[in-house]
N, C-alpha and C positions, 0 to 999 in steps of 0.2 A: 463723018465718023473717022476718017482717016487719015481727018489732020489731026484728033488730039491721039492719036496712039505712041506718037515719042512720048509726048506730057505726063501721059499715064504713066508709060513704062519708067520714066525719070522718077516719076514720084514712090513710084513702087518700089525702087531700086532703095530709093534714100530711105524710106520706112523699114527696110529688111535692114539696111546697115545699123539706123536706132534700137532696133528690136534686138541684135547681135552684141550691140557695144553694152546696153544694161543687163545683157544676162553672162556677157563676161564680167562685168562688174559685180555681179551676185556672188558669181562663182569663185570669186578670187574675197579673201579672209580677211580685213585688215590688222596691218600687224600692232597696231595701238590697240589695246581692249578700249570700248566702248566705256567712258567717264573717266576713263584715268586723269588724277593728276600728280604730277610729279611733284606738287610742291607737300603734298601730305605723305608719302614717302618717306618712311625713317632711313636717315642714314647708316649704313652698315656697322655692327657695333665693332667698337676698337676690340681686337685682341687682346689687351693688358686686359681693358675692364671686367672679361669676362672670365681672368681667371681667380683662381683664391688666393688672396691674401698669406701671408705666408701665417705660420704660426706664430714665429717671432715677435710679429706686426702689428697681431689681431692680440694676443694675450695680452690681459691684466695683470700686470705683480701683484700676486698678494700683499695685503697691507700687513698681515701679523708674519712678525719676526719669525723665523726657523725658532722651532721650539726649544726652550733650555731646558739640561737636567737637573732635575730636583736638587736642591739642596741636602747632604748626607746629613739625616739625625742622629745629631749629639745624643746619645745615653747615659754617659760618664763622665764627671766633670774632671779636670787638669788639676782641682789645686779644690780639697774637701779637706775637715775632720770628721773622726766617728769615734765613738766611747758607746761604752755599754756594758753587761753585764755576760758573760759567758754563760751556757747552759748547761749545769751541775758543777759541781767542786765551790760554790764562792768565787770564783776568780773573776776578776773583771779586764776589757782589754781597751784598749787605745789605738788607732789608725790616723798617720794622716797624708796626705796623697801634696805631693807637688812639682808640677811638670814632670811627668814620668817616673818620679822617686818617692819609695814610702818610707817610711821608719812606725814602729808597731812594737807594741810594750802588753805583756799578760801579765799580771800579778795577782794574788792573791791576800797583799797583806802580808804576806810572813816568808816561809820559803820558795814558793812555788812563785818564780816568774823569768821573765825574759826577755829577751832586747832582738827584734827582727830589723834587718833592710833586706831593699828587693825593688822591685818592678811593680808598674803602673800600668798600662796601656789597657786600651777598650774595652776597659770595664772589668780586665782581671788584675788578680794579686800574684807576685810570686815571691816569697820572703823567706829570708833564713837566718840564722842564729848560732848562738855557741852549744854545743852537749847535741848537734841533730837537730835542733829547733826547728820546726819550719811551718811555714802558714802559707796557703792557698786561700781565696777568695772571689767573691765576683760582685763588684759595685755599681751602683748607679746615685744619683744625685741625693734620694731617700735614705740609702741604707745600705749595709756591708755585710756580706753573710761567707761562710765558710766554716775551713778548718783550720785549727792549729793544735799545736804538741809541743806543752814546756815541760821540763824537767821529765819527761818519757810519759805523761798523761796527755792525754788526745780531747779536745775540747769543740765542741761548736757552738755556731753564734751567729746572730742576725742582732745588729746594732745598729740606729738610727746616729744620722749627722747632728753634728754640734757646732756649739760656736765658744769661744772664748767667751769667759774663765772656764766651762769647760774641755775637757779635753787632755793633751798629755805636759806633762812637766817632767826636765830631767835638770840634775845637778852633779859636780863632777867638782872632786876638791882632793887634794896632796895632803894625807895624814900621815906624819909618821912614817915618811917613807913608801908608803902604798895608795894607788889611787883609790878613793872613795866611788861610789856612781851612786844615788840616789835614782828614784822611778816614781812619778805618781801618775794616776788617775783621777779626774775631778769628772762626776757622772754630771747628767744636767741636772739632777735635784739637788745637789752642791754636796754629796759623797765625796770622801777622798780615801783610795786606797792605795798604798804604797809601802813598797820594798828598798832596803838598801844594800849595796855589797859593801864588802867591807876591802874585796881586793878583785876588783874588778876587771883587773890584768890578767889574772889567773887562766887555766886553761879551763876550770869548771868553779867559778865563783861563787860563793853561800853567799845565801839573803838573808834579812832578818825582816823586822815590820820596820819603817821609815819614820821619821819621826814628822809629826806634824806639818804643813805644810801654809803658809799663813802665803794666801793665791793674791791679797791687797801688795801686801811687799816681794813676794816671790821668794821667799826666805821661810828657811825652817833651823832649828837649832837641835844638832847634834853633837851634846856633851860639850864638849866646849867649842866646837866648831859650826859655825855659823854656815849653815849649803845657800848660795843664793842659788836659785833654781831658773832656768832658761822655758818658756812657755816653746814647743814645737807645735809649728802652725803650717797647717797644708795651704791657707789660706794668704800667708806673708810668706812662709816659707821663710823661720824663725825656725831655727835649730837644726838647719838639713846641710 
């Protein structure tokens, strides 16, 4: 018995160091977690990708144009006639518009008439005459309605547009020393009403009735004097 007591003791010793060295190794963590692998690991995302886009960058231009503004409607046309009949007294009148200028004729046939110019613009009238004449209106493409005032009588009227051979005629001829003026109205049913001076220079000129007015030749004959007569047209803008 007391030769193997080193043996023992050797053996005993080396078993306490095994027992020692696996329970520091329990004790102690490893710093690898358990399965890790590095190759499934994303790589760190870049800082650019993760930020936003600018606005700049990311916007779509709109495809439709910045919006336009309407187009201004026309009410009033640049260059009309109008003929019709006044309401009460028999008079009849004549309007014709061209770029900005009218000329405008009331007559009755006998004494009562008179020779307006004046202004055009967006669809008003503003016209005037010899003795105080004067005409207001308000137009559009259909028709011409207002006031006027020949020889100190006050007239209204709402007259539809015309077209040649309706519409106004004036004639202008040297008798005797004195200028003549003739004036007609041709209505659209082919009426003709018309006045003539006899001194149309005057500072308050008398009419009488005109004499016939033959609208194929543009001629009418007065006594011995033959008027050829001038068609004014808002449309050519003949006679302005």
């Amino acid at each position: 018995m007391r030769r193997n007591t080193p043996l023992i003791t050797l053996l005993t010793g080396a078993a306490l160091g095994i027992v020692l060295l696996i329970a520091s190794m329990l004790s102690t963590p490893s710093k690898t977690p358990a399965g890790y692998n590095a190759a499934a690991t994303p790589p760190a995302a870049s800082s650019a990708a993760t930020q936003p886009a600018p606005a700049s960058a990311t916007a779509t231009p709109s495809a439709a144009s910045p919006s336009q503004p309407a187009p201004a409607v026309v009410t009033a046309p640049t260059r009309a006639d109008y003929a019709g009949r006044v309401q009460g007294g028999g008079a009849s009148i004549a309007i014709s518009i061209h770029d900005g200028q009218a000329i405008a004729y009331v007559c009755n046939g006998s004494a009562i008439e008179a020779w307006y110019k004046g202004t055009a613009a967006n669809g008003v009238l503003i016209m005037t005459g010899k003795n105080n004449a004067h005409l207001s209106a308000i137009y559009d493409f259909g028709k011409v309605t207002g006031d006027v005032l020949a020889h100190g009588t006050d007239y209204s009227f709402a007259v539809g547009a015309v077209h040649k051979p309706s519409g106004l005629y004036q004639a202008t001829a040297l008798v005797r020393g004195a200028t003549v003026k003739a004036g007609w109205i041709v209505l659209s049913n082919g009426t003709k009403v018309g006045s003539i001076e006899s001194d149309a220079d005057s500072a308050a000129p008398s009419a009488t009735r005109a004499p016939d007015l033959d609208v194929a030749t543009g001629t009418a004959q007065d006594g011995d004097v033959v008027l050829h007569a001038t068609a004014i047209s808002g449309a050519t803008g003949s006679g302005f």
